[in-house]
C-alpha positions in Angstrom: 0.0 0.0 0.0 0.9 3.4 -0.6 -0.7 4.9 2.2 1.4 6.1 5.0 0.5 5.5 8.5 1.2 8.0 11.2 0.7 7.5 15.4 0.3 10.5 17.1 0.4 9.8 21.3 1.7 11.2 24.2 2.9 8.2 25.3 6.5 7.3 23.7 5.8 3.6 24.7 3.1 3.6 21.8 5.0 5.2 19.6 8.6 3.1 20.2 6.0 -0.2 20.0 5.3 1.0 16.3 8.6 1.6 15.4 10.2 -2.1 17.0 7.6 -4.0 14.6 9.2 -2.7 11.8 6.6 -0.7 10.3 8.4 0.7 7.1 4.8 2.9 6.1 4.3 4.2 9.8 5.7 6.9 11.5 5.8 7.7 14.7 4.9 11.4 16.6 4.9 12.2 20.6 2.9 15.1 20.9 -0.3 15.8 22.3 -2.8 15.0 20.0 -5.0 18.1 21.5 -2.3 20.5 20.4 -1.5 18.9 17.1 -5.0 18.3 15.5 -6.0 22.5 16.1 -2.4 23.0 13.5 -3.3 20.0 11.2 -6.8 21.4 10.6 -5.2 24.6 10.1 -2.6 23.9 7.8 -4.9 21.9 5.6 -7.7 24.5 5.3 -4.9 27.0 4.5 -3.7 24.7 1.7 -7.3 24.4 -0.9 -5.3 21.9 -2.5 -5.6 19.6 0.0 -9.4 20.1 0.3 -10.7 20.0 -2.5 
């Protein structure tokens, strides 16, 4: 598949878990999802590319 997979936790345990199967399509992001999702939906509706 071509479609990339990205895990978006606070927890790096979740994240490190991803990254020891060997996942070549996922990557991996410690962050709070609560601050992250506010800038994603910002960045994409600044970007009518991406929306349309």
């Amino acid at each position: 598949s071509d479609t990339p997979t990205i895990c978006v936790d606070i927890d790096p345990a979740t994240v490190t878990q991803l990254v020891d199967r060997g996942s070549a399509q996922a990557t991996g992001m410690v962050t709070d999802v609560g601050m992250l999702l506010p800038r994603l939906a910002e960045a994409v509706t600044d970007r009518p590319e991406l929306t349309e």
